[in-house]
C-alpha positions as CSV (number, residue, x, y, z in Angstrom):
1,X,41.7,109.8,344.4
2,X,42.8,109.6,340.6
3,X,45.9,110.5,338.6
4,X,46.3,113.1,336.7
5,X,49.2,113.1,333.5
6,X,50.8,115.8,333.0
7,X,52.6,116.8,329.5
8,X,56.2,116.7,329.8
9,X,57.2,118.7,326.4
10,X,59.2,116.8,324.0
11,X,61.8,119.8,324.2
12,X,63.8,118.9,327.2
13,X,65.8,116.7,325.0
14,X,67.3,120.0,324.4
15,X,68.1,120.8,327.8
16,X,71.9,120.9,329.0
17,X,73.1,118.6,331.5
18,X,75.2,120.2,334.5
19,X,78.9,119.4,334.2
20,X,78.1,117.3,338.1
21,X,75.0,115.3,337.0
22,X,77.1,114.5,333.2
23,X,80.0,113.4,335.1
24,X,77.4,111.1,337.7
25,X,75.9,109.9,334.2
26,X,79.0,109.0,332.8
27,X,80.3,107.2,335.8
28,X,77.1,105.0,336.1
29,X,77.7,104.1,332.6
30,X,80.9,102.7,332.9
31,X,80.4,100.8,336.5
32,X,77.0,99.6,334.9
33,X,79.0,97.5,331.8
34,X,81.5,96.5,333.7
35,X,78.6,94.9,336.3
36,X,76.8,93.8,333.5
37,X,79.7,91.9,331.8
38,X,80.9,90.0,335.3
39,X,79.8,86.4,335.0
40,X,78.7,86.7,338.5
41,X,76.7,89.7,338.3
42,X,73.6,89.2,336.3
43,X,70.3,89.7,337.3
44,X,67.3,89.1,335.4
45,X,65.8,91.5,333.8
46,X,67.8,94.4,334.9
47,X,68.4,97.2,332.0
48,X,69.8,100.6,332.9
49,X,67.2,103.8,332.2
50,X,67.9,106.6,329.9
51,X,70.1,108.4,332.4
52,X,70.3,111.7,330.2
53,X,66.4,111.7,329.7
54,X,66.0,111.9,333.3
55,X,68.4,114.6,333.9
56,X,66.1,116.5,331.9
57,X,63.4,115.6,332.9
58,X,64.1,116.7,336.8
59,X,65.3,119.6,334.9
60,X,62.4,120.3,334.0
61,X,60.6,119.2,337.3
62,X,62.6,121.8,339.2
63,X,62.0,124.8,336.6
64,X,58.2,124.4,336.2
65,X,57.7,122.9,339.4
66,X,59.9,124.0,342.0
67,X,61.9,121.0,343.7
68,X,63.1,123.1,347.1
69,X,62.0,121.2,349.7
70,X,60.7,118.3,347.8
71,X,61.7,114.7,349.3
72,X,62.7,112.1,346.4
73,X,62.0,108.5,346.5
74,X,63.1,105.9,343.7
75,X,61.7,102.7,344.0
76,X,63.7,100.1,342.4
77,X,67.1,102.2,342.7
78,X,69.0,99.8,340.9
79,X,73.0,101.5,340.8
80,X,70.7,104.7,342.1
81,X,71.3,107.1,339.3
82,X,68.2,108.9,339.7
83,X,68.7,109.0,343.1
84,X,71.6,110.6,342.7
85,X,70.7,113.5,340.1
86,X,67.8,114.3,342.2
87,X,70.6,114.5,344.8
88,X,73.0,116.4,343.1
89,X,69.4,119.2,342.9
90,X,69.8,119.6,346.6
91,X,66.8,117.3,347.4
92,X,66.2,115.0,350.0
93,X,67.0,111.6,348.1
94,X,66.7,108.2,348.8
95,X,66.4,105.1,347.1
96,X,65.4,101.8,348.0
97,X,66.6,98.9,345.9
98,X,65.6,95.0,346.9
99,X,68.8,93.7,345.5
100,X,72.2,93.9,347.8
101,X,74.4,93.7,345.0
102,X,72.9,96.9,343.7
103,X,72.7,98.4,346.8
104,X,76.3,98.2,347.5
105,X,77.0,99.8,343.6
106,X,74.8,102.6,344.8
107,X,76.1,103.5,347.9
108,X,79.5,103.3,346.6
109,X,78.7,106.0,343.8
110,X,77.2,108.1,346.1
111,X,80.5,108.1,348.6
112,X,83.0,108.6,345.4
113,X,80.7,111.7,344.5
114,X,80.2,113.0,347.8
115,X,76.4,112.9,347.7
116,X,74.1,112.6,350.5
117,X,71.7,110.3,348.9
118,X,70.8,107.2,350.8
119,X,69.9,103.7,349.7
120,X,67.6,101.1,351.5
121,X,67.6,97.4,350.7
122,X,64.0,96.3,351.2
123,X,60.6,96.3,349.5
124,X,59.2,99.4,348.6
125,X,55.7,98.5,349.0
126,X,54.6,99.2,352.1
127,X,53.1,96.1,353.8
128,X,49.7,98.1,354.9
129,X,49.4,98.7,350.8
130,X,49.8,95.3,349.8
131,X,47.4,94.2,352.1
132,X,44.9,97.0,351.1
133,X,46.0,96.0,347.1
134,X,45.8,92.3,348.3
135,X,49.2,92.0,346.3
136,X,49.8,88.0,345.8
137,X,53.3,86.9,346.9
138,X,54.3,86.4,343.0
139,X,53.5,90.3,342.5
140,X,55.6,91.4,345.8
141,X,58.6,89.1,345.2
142,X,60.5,91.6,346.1
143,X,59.7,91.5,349.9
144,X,61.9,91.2,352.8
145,X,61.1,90.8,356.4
146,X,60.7,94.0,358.1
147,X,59.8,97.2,356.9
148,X,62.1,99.6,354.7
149,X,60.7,102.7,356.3
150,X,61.0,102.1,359.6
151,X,65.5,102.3,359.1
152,X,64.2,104.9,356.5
153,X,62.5,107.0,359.6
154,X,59.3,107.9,357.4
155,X,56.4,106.7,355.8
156,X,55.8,105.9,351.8
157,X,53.5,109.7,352.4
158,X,56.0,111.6,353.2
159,X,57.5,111.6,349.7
160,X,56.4,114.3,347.2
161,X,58.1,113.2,344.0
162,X,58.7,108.9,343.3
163,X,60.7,108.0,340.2
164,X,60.5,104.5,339.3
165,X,61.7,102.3,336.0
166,X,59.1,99.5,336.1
167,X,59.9,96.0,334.9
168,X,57.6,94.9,331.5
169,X,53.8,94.8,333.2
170,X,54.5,96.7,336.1
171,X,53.2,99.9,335.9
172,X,50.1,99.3,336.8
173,X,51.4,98.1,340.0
174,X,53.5,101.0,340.4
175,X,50.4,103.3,339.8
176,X,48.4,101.5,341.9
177,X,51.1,101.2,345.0
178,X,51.4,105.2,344.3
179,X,47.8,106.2,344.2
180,X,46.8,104.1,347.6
181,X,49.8,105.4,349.4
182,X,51.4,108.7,348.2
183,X,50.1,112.2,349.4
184,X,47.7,114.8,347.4
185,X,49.5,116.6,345.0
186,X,52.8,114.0,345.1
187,X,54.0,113.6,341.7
188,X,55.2,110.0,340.3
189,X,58.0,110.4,337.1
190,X,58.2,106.5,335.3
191,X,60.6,105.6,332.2
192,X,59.0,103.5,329.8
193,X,61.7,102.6,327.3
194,X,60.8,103.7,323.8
195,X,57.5,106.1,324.8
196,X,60.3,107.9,327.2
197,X,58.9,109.5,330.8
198,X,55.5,109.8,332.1
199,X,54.4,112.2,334.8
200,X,51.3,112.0,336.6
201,X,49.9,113.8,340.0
202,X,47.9,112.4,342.7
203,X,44.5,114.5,342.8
């Protein structure tokens, strides 16, 4: 199986933002500096995405591609704003974040804007793809005993559309984690700072 990228048009900057998703974005904004600026609070390497960029782009998802019925999966949540926004769509959303701390910001966005969204602490690489990767402890250091989809009640397959923000030199791991696990036809969305999202298919 390969990936295939797909455009996304440099247009949907031009997209407008429901008044529920700019209020989510907004929100996330604010509980993100104040996080950021606690002395007790910092973890490495951890920068928010372009919130409003992603809005658009699932925008954009759900007018070319038809998002009904789709299940959502962000790995590395973080404060789970795209979680969220796929949430706020009416898709099945969860998120799965290794860091408590984050976790717990997540969650409690979620409750204070009556979302369904759900967040998992865990790893989100499935331990039967790291062993078929034969993923080196430094590369999964993100692991946890047990396995994140078994609470989840579903497999790393079942997921039709993954967004994930990697950290500098991980999206090859993110590509490759997709590609050995994620069904024909899913879709994987990724944020790459200055060269904005990337979309590619699993054919």
């Amino acid at each position: 199986m390969t990936l295939q990228s797909i455009d996304i048009p440099e247009a949907i900057k031009l997209l407008p933002h429901l008044p529920v998703s700019k209020h989510l974005i907004d929100l996330a904004y604010d509980r993100i500096e104040a996080f950021m600026l606690a002395d007790d609070s910092v973890i490495e390497k951890f920068i928010p995405c372009d919130f409003h960029l992603l809005d658009q782009s699932l925008t954009w998802l759900e007018q070319n591609y038809g998002l009904a019925g789709y299940r959502f999966c962000e790995l590395g949540s973080g404060f789970g704003v795209g979680t969220l926004l796929a949430s706020v769509r009416g898709i099945d959303s969860i998120g799965i974040e290794i860091e408590s701390v984050l976790v717990k910001q997540a969650i409690g966005l979620a409750e204070d804007l009556d979302l369904p969204a759900r967040f998992y602490q865990g790893n989100f690489i499935p331990s039967e793809i790291s062993r078929l990767l034969n993923l080196t402890n430094d590369v999964t250091r993100r692991g946890t005993e047990g396995e994140v989809y078994d609470l989840i009640g579903c497999s790393f397959h079942d997921f039709d559309l993954f967004f994930a923000f990697p950290w500098p030199g991980e999206q090859r791991l993110i590509e490759a984690v997709f590609q050995a696990g994620a069904a024909d036809d899913a879709l994987l969305l990724t944020y790459r700072g200055c060269d904005g999202m990337r979309l590619a298919r699993k054919v």
